[in-house]
C-alpha positions as CSV (number, residue, x, y, z in Angstrom):
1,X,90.7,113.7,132.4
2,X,91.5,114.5,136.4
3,X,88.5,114.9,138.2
4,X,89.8,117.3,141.2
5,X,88.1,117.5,144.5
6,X,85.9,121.1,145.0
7,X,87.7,123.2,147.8
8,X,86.0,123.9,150.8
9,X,85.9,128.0,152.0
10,X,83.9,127.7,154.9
11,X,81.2,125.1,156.6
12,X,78.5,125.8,158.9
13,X,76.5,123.2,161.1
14,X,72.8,124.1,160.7
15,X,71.2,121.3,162.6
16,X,73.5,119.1,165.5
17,X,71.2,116.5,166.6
18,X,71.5,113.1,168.0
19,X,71.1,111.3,164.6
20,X,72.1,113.6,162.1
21,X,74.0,117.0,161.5
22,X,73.3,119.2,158.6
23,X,76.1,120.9,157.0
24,X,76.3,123.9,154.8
25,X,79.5,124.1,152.8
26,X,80.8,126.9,150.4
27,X,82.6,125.6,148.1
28,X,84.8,126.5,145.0
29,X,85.3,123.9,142.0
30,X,88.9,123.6,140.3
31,X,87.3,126.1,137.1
32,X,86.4,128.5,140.2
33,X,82.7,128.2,140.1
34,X,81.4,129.1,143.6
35,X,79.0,126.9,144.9
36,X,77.1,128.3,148.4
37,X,75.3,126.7,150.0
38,X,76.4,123.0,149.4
39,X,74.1,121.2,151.7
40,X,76.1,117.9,153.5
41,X,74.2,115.7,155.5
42,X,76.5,113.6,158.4
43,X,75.4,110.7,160.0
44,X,77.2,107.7,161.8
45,X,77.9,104.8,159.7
46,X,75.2,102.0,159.5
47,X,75.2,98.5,159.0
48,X,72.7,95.9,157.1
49,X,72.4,92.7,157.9
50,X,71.5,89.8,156.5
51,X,70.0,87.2,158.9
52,X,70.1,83.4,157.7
53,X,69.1,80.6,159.4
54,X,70.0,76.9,159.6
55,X,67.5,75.8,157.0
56,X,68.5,78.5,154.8
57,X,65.6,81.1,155.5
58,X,65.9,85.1,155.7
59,X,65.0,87.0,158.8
60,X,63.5,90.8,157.4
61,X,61.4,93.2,159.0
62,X,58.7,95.8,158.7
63,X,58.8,98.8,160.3
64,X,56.8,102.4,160.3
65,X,59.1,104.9,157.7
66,X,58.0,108.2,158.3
67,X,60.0,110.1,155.6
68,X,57.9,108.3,153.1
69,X,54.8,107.2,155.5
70,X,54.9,103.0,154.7
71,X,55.1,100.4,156.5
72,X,58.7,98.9,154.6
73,X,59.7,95.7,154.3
74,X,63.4,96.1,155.0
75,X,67.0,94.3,156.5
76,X,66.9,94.2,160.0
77,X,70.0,96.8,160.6
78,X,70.4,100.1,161.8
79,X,73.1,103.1,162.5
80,X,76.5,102.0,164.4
81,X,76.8,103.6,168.2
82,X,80.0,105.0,169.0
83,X,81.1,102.4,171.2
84,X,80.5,99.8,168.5
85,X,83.9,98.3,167.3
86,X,83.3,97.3,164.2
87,X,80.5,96.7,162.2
88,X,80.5,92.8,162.8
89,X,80.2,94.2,166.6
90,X,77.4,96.8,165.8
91,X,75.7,94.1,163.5
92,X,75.4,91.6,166.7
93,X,74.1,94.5,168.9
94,X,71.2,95.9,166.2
95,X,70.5,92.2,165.6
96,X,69.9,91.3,169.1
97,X,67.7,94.2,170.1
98,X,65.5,94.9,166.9
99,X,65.0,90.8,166.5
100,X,66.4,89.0,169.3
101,X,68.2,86.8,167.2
102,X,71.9,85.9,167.4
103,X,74.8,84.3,166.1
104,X,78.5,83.1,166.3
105,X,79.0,82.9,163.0
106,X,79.1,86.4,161.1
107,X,81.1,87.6,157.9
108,X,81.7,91.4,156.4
109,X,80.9,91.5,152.8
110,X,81.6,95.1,152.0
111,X,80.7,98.6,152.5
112,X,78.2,100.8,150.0
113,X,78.1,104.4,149.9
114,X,74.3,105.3,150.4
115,X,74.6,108.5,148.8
116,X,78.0,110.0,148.3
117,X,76.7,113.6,146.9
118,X,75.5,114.7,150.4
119,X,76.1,111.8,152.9
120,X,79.2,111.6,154.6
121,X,78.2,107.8,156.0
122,X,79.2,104.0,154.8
123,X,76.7,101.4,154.7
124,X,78.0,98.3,156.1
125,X,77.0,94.8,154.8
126,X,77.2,91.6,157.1
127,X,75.9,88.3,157.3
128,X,74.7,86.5,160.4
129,X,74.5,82.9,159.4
130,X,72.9,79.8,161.8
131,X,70.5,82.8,163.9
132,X,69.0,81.9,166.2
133,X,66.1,83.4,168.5
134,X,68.1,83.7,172.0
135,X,66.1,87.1,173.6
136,X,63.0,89.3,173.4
137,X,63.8,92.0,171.2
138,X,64.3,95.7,172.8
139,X,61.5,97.4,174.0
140,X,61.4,100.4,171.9
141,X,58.0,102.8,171.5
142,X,59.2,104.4,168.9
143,X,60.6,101.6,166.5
144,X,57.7,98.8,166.4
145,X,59.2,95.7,164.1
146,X,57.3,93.1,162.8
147,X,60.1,90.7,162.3
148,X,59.0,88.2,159.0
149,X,61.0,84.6,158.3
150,X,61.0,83.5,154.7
151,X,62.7,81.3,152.0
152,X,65.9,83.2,150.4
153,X,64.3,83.1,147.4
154,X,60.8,84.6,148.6
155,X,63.0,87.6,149.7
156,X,65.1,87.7,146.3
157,X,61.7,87.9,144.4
158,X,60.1,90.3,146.7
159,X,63.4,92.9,146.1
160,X,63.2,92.7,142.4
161,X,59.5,92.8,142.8
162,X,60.2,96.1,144.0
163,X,58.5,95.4,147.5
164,X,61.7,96.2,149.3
165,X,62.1,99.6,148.7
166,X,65.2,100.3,150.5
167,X,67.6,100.8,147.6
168,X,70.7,99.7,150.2
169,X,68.9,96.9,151.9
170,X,68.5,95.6,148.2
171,X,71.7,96.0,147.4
172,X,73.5,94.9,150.5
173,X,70.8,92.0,150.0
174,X,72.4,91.1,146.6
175,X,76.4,91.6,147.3
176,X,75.6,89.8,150.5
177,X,74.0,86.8,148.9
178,X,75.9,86.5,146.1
179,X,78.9,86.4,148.3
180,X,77.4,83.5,150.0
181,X,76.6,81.6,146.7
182,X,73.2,81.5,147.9
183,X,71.6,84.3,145.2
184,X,69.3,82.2,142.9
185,X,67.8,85.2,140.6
186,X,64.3,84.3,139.3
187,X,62.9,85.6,136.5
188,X,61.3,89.3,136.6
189,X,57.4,89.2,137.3
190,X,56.9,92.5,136.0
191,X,57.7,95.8,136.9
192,X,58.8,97.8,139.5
């Protein structure tokens, strides 16, 4: 069975803002059902990334979420600038000023879809391997990170603990470590 695209009749932007732009589309499947408004939400690409060290440990960090009002253990990552690239480039740059870590050594695993129903963006998985602490993080009031070091493991069984709530940081985190032969899954504690 095909699977054609809807048709587009008309978009309007309702919000244009530095971070985001709402979109509502009208659209018209291929059976003709009309579908008004069809809300689309556009932001710029993003990129998660996974931080290892030498002695194979896991940089992550805690911020303030508002949406849901926690404190989330996350990747350290964040949304690609225009002048950014590539993701590689726009991993270095959020790594460097949410952490103050770097490295030379950097691979791109892939690229997930965080929601394709109403998101236009690409999330962008890399890992930084041999980081290093070179800076003082940026000095930004209204992103506080608490930036956390731990064993590979200790951050595998904290995702399927269900204490990283980020559905794409955990699975960036498991593509990404996977890739790198370094995902040694544990058995399940419990449940989510």
């Amino acid at each position: 069975m095909d699977l054609p695209p809807w048709q587009t009749t008309s978009s309007t932007h309702l919000v244009h803002d530095r971070w985001l732009k709402v979109r509502a589309d009208n659209c018209v499947t291929a059976e003709g059902v009309e579908i008004a408004p069809y809300y689309v939400l556009e932001y710029p690409d993003w990129v998660e990334i996974i931080a290892l060290d030498a002695e194979d440990h896991i940089y992550l960090v805690q911020q303030y979420r508002h949406g849901l009002g926690v404190v989330a253990l996350e990747l350290p990552g964040g949304a690609m600038d225009a002048s950014d690239t590539s993701p590689v480039k726009a991993a270095a740059r959020e790594l460097r000023e949410e952490t103050g870590l770097s490295s030379t050594d950097w691979d791109y695993v892939g690229k997930l879809a965080p929601n394709p129903a109403t998101h236009t963006n690409l999330a962008h998985i890399v890992i930084a391997r041999n980081v290093e602490l070179t800076t003082r993080p940026a000095d930004d009031p209204t992103e506080r990170i608490r930036l956390i070091r731990m064993p590979i493991r200790q951050a595998i069984e904290l995702a399927l603990e269900g204490k990283m709530i980020q559905v794409i940081h955990v699975a960036a985190l498991t593509l990404a470590l996977h890739q790198a032969g370094k995902w040694d899954v544990p058995a399940p504690s419990g449940k989510l």
